[in-house]
N, C-alpha and C positions, 0 to 999 in steps of 0.2 A: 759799532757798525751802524749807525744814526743813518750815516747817506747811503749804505748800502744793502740792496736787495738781494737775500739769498731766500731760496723756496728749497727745501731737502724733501724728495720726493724715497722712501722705502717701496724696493719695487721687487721684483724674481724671488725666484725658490734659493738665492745665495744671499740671501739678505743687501743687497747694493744698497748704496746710498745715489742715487740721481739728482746733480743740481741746477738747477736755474740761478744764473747770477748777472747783475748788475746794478747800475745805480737805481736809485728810489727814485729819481726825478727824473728818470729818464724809462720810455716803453720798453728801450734797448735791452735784452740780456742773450746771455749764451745761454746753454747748456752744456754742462760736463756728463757726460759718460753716457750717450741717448742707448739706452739698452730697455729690455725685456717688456714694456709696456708704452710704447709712443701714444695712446692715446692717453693714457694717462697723463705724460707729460704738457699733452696739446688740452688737456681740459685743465691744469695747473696755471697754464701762460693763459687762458679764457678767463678763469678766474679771476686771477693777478692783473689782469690787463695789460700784458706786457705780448712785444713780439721778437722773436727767434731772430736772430741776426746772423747765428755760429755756432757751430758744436766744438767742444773742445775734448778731444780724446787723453786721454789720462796716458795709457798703454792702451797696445792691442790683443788682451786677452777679452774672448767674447761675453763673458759676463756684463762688458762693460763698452761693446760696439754692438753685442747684435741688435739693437734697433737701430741702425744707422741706414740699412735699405731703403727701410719703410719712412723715416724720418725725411731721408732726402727725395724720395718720389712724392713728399707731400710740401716741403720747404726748400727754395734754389737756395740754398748756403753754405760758406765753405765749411770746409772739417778740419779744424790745425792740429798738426799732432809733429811730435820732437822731429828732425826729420831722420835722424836714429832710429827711430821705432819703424817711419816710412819706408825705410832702408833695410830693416830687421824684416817686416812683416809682409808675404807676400797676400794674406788675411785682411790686411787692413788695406792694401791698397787697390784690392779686389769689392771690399765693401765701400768704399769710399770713391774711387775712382777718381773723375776729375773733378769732384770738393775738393780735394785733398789741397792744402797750403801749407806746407810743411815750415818749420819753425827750426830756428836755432837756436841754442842756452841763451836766456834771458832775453829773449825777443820781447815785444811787447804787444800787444793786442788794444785797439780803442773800442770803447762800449760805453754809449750814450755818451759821448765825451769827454768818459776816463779812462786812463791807462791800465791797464795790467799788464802781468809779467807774467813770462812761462820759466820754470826755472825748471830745469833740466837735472833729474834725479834718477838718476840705473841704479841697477842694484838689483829689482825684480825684475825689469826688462831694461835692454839697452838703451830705450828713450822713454821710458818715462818720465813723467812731469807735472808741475805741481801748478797748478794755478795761483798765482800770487793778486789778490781782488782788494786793493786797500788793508785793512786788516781783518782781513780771510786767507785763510790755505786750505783749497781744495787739491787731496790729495791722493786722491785714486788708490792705489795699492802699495806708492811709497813708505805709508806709517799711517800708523792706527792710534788709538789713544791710548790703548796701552800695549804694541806691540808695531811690526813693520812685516813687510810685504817678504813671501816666502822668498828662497836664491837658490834653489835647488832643482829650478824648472828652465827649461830651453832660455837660454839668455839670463838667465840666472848669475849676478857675479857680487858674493858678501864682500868684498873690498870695497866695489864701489857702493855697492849701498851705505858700507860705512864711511865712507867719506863724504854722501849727496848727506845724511843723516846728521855727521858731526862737522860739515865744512859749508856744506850749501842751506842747509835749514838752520844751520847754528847761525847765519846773520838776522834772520825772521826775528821782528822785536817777541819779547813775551806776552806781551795784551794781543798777541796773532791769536783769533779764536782758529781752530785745527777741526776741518771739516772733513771727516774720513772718506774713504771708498764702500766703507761695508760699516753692517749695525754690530761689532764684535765686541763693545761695550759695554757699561750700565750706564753711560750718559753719550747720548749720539755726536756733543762738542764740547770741546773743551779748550782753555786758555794755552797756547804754547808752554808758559813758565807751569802749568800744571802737568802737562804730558812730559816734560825733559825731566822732573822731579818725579813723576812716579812711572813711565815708561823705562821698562830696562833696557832696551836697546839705544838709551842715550848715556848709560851710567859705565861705558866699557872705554878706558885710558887709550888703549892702541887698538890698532888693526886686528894684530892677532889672537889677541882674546874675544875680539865682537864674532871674528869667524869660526871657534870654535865654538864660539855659546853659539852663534844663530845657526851652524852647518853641524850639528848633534845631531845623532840618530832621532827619529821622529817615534812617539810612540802610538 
């Protein structure tokens, strides 16, 4: 990750992970998930020396947009988020308004003049998505480092999480470092080839065995 700028901000009472991401040589970055502390994020890009160009919403669950208000009455920038999720959330397009730029599987994003990709992963909601930043994967509530995003909640559907999990992150090389949504961890990142080797929700053959181990009674 030599050319590129990632800043992992820990922020709220649910441990989130908030990131600031783009190239090193450029001021340009996003932010993914503007939630629970915008000043904090706005004294991070001071530090850093970098400026806000775009938010990128992971899903719309509020851990992970409520500072979107505040963020946008302080920065004109757009908000891209899956347009599934746009389409899902009447939440987020309520917070977002007309930022909103909505995005489709595998769209691509320029920042500081590199590409990124959104790569389109349901499963814990119907548009989530993963941020693909060179080799980075910021990945909201899709997958954890050693676990994946609940499917038990409104928009909730374990097939396709196991297919965004074993079909669409199964092309992510393994030197992809895996930059979570939340601190549920004992290491905040970790190598791809490390998370598929000790994450269990990459170790299940079919469909039907990932939904009955991830759709168990909760204790």
């Amino acid at each position: 990750m030599e050319s590129l700028y990632v800043r992992q901000l820990k922020l709220g009472s649910m441990d989130n992970f908030v990131y600031l991401v783009g190239p090193k040589d450029s001021a340009e970055v996003l932010v993914v998930d503007p939630a629970w502390d915008v000043p904090a994020i706005e004294k991070a890009l001071v530090e850093d020396g970098k400026r806000l160009v775009g938010a990128f919403v992971s899903h719309c669950h509020g851990d992970h947009t409520n500072g979107l208000p505040e963020l946008l009455a302080r920065h004109d920038v757009p908000v891209y988020a899956q347009r599934a999720e746009v389409d899902f959330s009447a939440d987020l397009r309520e917070l977002a308004a007309g930022a909103l730029r909505p995005l489709g599987p595998g769209d691509s994003l320029t920042v500081g003049g590199r590409v990124f990709q959104a790569l389109h992963t349901p499963g814990h909601t119907p548009g989530s998505h993963c941020l693909l930043a060179q080799d980075a994967l910021v990945s909201g509530d899709t997958v954890f480092i050693n676990g994946c995003g609940r499917c038990d909640m409104r928009g909730g559907d374990p097939e396709a999480m196991y297919r965004s999990l074993s079909q669409v992150l199964l092309k992510v090389p393994d030197s992809t470092r895996l930059f979570p949504g939340h601190d549920y961890a004992n290491v905040p990142v970790a190598a791809m080839s490390d998370v598929r080797q000790h994450n269990p929700y990459f170790a299940f053959p079919d469909v039907a065995s990932f939904v009955a181990y991830r759709m168990r009674p909760r204790r």
